[in-house]
C-alpha positions in Angstrom: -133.2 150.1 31.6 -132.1 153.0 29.8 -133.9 155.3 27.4 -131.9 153.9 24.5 -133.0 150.3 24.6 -136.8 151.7 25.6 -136.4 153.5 21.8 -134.9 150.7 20.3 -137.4 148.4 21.6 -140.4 150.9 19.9 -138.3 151.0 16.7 -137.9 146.9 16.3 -142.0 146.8 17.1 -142.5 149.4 14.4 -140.2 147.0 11.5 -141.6 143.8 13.0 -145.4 144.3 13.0 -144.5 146.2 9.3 -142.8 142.8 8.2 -145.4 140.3 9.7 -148.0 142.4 8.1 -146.8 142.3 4.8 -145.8 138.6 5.1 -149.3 137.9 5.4 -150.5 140.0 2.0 -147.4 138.4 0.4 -148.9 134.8 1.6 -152.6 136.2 0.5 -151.6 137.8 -2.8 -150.0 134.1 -3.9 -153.2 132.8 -3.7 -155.7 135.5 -6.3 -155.1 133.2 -8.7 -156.9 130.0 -7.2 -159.4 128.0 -9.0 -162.6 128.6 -7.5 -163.6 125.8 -5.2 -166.4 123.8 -6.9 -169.0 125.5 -4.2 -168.4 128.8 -5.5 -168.3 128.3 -9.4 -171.3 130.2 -9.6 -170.4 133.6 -7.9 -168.2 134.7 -11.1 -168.1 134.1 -14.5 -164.7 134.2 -16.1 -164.5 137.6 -16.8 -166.0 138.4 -13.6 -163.5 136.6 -12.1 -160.8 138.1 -13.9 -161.8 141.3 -12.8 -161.8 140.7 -9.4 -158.2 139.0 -9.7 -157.0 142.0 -11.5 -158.5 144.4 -8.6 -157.8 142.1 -6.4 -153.6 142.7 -7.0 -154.2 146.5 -7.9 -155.0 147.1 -4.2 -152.6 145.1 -2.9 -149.7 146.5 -4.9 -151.1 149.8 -3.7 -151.4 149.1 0.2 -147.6 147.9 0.0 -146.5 151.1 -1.5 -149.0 152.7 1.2 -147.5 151.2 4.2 -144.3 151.3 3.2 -144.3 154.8 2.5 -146.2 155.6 6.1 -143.5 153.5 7.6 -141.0 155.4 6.6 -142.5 158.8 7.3 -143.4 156.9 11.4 -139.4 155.7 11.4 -137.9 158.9 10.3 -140.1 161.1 12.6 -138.6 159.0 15.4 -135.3 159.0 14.3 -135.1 162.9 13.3 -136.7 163.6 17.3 -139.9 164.6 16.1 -142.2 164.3 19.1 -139.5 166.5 20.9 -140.2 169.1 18.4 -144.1 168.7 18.2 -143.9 168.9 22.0 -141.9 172.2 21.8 -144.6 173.6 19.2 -147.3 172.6 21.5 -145.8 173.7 24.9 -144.9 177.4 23.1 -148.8 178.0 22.8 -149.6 177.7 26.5 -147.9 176.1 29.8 -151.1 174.0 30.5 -150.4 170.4 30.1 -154.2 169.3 29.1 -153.9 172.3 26.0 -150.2 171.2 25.5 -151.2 167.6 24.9 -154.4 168.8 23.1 -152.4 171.1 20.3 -149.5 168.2 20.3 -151.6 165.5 19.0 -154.1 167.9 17.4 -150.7 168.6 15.1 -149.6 164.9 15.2 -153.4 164.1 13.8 -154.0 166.7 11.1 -150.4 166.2 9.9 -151.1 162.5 9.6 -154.0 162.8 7.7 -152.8 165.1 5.7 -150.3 162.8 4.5 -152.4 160.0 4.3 -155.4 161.8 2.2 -153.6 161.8 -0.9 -153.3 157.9 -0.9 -157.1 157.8 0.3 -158.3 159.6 -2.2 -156.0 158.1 -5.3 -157.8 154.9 -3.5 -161.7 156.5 -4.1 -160.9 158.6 -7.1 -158.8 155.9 -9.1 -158.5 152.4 -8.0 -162.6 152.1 -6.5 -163.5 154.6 -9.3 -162.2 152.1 -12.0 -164.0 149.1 -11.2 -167.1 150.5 -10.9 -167.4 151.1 -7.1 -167.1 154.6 -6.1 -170.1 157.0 -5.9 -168.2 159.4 -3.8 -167.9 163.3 -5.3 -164.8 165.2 -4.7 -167.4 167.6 -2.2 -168.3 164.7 -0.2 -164.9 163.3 -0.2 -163.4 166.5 1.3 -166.9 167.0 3.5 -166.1 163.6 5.0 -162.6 164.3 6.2 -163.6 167.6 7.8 -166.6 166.1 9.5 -164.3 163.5 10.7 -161.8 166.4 12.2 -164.3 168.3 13.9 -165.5 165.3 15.6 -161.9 164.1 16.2 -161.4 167.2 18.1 -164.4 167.6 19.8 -164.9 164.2 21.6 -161.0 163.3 21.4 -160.4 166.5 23.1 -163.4 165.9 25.6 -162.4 162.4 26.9 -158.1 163.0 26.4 -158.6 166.3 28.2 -160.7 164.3 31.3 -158.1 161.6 31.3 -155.3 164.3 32.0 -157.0 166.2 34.6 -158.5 162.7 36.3 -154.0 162.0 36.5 -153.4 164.9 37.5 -156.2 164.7 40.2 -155.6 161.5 41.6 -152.4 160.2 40.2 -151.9 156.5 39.3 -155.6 155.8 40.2 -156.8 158.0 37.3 -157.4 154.6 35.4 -160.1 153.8 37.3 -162.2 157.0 36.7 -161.2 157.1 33.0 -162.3 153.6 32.9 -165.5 154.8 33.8 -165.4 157.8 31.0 -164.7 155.4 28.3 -166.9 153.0 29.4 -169.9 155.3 29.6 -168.9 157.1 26.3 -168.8 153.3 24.6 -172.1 152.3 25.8 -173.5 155.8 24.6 -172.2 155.5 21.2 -173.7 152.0 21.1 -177.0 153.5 22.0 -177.4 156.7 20.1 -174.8 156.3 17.5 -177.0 155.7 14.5 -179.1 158.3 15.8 -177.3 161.0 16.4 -173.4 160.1 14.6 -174.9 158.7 10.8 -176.8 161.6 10.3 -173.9 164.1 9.8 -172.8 161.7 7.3 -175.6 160.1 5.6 -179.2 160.5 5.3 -181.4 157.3 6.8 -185.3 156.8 6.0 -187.8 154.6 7.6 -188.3 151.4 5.1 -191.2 152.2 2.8 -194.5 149.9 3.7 -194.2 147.1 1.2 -193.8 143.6 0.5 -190.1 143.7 1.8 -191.4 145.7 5.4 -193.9 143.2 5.6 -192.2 139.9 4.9 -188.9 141.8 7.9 -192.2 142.5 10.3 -193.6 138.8 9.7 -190.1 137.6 10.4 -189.8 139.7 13.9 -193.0 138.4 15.0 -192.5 134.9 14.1 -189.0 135.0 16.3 -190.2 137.3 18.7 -188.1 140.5 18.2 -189.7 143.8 18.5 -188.4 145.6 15.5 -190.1 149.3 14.8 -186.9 151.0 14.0 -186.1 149.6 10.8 -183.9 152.5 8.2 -182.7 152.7 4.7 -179.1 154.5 4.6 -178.2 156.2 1.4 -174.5 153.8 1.2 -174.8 154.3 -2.8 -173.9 157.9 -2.1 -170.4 156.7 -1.5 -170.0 153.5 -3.1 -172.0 150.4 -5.0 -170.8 148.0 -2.1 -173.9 147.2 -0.2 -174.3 146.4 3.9 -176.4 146.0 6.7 -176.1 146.1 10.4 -177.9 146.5 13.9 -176.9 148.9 16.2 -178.1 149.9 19.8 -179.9 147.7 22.3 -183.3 148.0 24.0 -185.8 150.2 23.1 -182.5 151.9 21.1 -182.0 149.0 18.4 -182.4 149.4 14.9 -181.8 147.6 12.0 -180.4 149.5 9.2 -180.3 148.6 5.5 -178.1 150.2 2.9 -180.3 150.8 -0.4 -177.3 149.2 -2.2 -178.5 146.1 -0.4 -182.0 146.4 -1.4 -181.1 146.3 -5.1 -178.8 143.7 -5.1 -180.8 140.8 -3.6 -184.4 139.7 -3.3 -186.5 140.1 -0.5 -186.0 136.4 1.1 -182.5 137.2 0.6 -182.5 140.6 2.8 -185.0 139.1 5.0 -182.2 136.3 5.0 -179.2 138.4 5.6 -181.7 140.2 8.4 -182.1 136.9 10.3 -178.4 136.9 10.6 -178.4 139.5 12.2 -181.2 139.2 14.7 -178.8 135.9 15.4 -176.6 138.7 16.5 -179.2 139.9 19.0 -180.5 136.7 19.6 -177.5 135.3 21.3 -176.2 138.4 22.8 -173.4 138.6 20.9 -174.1 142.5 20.7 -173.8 142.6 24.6 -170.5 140.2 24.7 -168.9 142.5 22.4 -169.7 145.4 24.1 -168.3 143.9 27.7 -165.4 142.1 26.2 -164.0 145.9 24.9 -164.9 147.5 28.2 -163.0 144.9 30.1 -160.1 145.2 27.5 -160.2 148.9 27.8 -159.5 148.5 31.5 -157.0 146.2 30.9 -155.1 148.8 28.9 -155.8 151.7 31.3 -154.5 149.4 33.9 -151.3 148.7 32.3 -151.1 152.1 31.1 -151.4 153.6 35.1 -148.5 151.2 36.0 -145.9 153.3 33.3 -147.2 156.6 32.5 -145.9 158.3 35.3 -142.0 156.9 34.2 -140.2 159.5 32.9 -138.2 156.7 30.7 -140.7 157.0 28.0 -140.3 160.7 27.5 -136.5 160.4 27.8 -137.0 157.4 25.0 -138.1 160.0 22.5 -136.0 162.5 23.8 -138.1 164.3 25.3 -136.4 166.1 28.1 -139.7 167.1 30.3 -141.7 164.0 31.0 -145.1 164.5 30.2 -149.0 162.3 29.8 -149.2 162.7 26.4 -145.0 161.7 25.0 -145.5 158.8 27.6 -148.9 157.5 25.9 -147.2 157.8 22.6 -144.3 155.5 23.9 -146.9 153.5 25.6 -149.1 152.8 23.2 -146.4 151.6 20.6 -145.2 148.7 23.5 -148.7 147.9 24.1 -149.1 147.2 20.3 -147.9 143.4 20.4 -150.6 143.4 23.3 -153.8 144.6 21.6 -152.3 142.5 18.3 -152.7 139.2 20.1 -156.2 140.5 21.7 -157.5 141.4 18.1 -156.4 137.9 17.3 -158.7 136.8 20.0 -161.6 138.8 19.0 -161.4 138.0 15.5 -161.5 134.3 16.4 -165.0 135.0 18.6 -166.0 137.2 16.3 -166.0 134.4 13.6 -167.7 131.8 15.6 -170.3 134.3 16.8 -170.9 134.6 12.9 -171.8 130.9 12.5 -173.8 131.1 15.3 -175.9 134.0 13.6 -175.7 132.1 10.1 -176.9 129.1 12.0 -179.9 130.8 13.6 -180.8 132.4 10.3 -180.8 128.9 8.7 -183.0 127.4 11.8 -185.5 130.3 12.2 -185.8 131.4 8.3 -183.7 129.9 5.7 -180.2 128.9 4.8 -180.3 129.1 0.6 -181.4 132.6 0.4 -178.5 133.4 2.6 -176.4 131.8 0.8 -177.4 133.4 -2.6 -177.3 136.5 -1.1 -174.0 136.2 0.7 -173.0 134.8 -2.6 -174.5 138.0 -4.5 -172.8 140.6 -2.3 -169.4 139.0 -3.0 -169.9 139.0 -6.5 -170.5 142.6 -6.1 -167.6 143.8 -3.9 -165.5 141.4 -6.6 -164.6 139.8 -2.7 -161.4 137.4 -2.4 -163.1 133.9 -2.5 -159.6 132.4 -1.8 -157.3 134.0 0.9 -154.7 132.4 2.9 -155.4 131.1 5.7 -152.8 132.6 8.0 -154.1 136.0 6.4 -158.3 134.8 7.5 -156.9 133.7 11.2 -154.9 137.6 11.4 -157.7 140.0 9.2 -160.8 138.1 9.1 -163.7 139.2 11.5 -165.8 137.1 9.5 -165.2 133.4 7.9 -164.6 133.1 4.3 -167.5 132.8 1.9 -166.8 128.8 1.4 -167.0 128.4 4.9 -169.6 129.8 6.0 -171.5 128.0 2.4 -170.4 124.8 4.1 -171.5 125.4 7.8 -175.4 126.1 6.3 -174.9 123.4 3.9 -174.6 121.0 7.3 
């Protein structure tokens, strides 16, 4: 094969998966104007519900222009030779190929962001701003992308900079021992990431003693589920949209509430939307997640062993010394089709595992208050109650809000 068709190839993955993508919104966007199925009458009124149409096409209308506009930047850096240049920038600060890759996509990375922070923040500052959903200041804004860099260099560097020395050490094998990097660095950040991670970012509190700590502690007991750790996070410091989620496992697990959550719904309903997610723990689902994307990062290591070392990826961004870091670029663009048809699979266990939690919150606790709530917090996020389907089996980690109302309506 020669380097030409290897480029071309990358090139017609880049238009394709930019086409199918915005097929889908296209698709999606047709349908924000739906009646309401009868189920969900109640979630908006008709202003509500206009509001949430009109948002609704305002962020589609601006993730088009978004992606078309990074697209275009991603197609003319390949065609204009780009990495080549990057990779002559990188190689004139030192003849060490770890710090060569490390300074190539340290450039690649800031100048990406940089490009793509004016859209984020037009995105917080205008679009979430005007319907009422941003509580972000322009400090914390700018706080957040530089927290995000220095952590992006820090353990990106740590773990790239390993998986370069491990091929360089053992050559084609070095998938197995970075393998066993990522896998330990996943199952740390599963452990300790709300302990250590959230903090830089947000401030968490134990839950006051009260009704709502008592009612959650009576719930634990009742299902058997040792639950001490249980935190407020301050997510109204960024926006109004509210959350909760579980993280960790053992004596590491911890439920954390957002305090946007806590003033949107009733207790039964956070107690509710808490027994969902003891579901979560319940049937595992927390530990089938986590071995599914080791075995799928080993998968990809794999593959990746079996082409790194061919110097027709370099030559296919002409590149003219073959190198780790121009040959995980090249790779990682023909994996793409790959990992989109594993996402497909994950999103499709991911949304049975949530009937499974919806269905043990409704057996152990209660099925309305769920629904209210469930109903509440898309009322709240102004949440499309009527995408495509093609667009839910691509996107949606979770069902849609009818069906998950008609699963604990069963």
């Amino acid at each position: 094969m020669k380097p030409e068709t290897v480029f071309f190839v990358i090139i017609t993955i880049l238009v394709v998966s930019f086409i199918i993508d915005q097929a889908l919104d296209y698709l999606n966007a047709k349908h924000f104007n739906d009646p309401l199925p009868a189920e969900l009458q109640d979630v908006f009124d008709q202003d509500e519900y206009k509001k949430s149409q009109r948002y609704k096409k305002e962020r589609y209308k601006f993730g088009l222009l978004n992606s078309t506009i990074s697209l275009v930047a991603t197609l003319l850096f390949f065609l204009l030779d780009g990495f080549a240049f990057v990779d002559g920038l990188a190689r004139s600060v030192s003849d060490n190929e770890i710090i060569v890759a490390l300074v190539f996509f340290g450039i690649i990375m800031i100048a990406s962001d940089i490009i793509s922070t004016p859209f984020s923040y037009y995105s917080t500052f205008v679009i979430e701003e005007k319907y009422g959903f941003n509580k972000t200041t322009r400090t914390t804004f700018f706080l957040d992308k530089l927290k995000g860099w220095l952590m992006g260099a820090i353990l990106g560097g740590i773990i790239l900079g390993a998986i370069i020395w491990f091929y360089q050490s053992t050559g084609n094998n070095f998938w197995l021992y970075a393998w066993g990097l990522v896998t330990a660095f996943t199952v740390l950040m599963n452990l300790f990431y709300a302990g250590f991670i959230v903090p830089l970012f947000n401030k968490q509190t134990p839950l006051e003693e009260g009704a709502l700590r008592t009612q959650i502690e009576k719930y634990a007991s009742k299902v058997g589920f040792t639950l001490d750790k249980i935190f407020v996070i301050d997510g109204s410091k960024r926006s109004t949209k509210a959350n909760a989620y579980f993280s960790g496992f053992g004596s590491e697990k911890r439920v954390t509430l957002y305090d946007t959550l806590i003033n949107d719904l009733d207790e039964d309903e956070i107690v509710a939307v808490l027994a969902h997610e003891v579901g979560h723990y319940k049937k595992k689902h927390i530990i089938i997640n986590l071995i599914a994307a080791i075995i799928t990062t080993g998968f990809t290591l794999w593959l990746l062993s079996l082409f790194i070392g061919n110097p027709l990826l370099s030559e296919a961004l002409n590149v003219s010394q073959p190198s780790f870091h121009i040959g995980l670029i090249a790779f990682g663009v023909l994996y793409s089709p790959i990992s989109g048809i594993t996402g497909l699979f994950m999103n499709h266990l991911s949304r049975k595992f949530e009937y499974q939690a919806d269905d043990y919150a409704k057996n152990t606790f209660a099925g309305k208050p769920l629904i209210s709530g469930l109903k509440k917090l898309s009322k709240n996020s102004l949440s499309n109650l009527t995408p495509h389907p093609l667009y839910v089996f691509a996107h949606y980690s979770h069902p849609t809000l009818l069906q998950r109302f008609r699963n604990l309506e069963k």
